[in-house]
N, C-alpha and C positions, 0 to 999 in steps of 0.2 A: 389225852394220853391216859394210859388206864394206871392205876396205881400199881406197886409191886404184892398189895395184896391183894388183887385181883388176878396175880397169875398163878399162883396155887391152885386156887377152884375153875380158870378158864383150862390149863393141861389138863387136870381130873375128869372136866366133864371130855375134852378130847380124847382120852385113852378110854373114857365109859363107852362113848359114841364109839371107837374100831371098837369094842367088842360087842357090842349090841350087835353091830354089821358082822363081825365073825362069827356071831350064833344063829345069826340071822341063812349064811350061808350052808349050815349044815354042821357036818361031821368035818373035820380039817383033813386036807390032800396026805396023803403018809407023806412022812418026811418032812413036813412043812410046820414051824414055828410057830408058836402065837407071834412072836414079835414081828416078822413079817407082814403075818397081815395088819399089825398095829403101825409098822413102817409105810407099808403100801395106804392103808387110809390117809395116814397123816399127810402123806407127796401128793394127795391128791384133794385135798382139802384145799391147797390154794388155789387150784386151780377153779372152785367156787365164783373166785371175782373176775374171771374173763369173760366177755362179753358171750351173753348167751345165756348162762349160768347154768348148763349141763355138760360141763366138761371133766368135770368130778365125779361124776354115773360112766360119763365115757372112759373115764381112767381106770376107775374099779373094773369094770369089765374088762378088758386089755387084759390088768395087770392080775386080775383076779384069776385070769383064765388060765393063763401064768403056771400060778400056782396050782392048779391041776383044776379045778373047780369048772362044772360046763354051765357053757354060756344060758341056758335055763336057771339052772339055781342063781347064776349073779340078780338074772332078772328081776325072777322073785324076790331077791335079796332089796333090792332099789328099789322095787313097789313094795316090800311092807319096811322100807326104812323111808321112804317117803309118807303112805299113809301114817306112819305111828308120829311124825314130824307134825302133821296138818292137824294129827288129834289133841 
């Protein structure tokens, strides 16, 4: 069980990480919030530990797309947030 001062800096680096992926995506949809896409990453973080472990790439896209973004930039988006993960 993690300590309660270990959730400070685990949220922190979670709101870093959707915005690395928000910049990662471009120019933001008009009309579209930061906090959206900070919501839409977070919903889709859990979905990490289902069997597979690519069903958080498949949600971003879905929901990414959503949000006006085309399905090229998501891609890009999941390849260099996955290369800058492996570096």
């Amino acid at each position: 069980m993690r300590s309660p001062r270990a959730s400070l800096p685990t949220g922190l680096a979670g709101f870093l990480l959707a915005e690395a992926w928000r910049q990662l995506l471009g120019p933001a949809a008009p009309g579209t919030r930061r906090r959206h896409y900070h919501a839409l990453y977070g919903r889709t973080q859990i979905a990490k530990y289902l069997p597979g472990n690519c069903f958080h790439l498949v949600g971003r896209q879905l929901l990414g797309h959503r949000l006006g973004h085309g399905h090229g930039a998501l891609v890009l988006a999941a390849l260099a947030e996955t290369a800058l993960l492996l570096a």
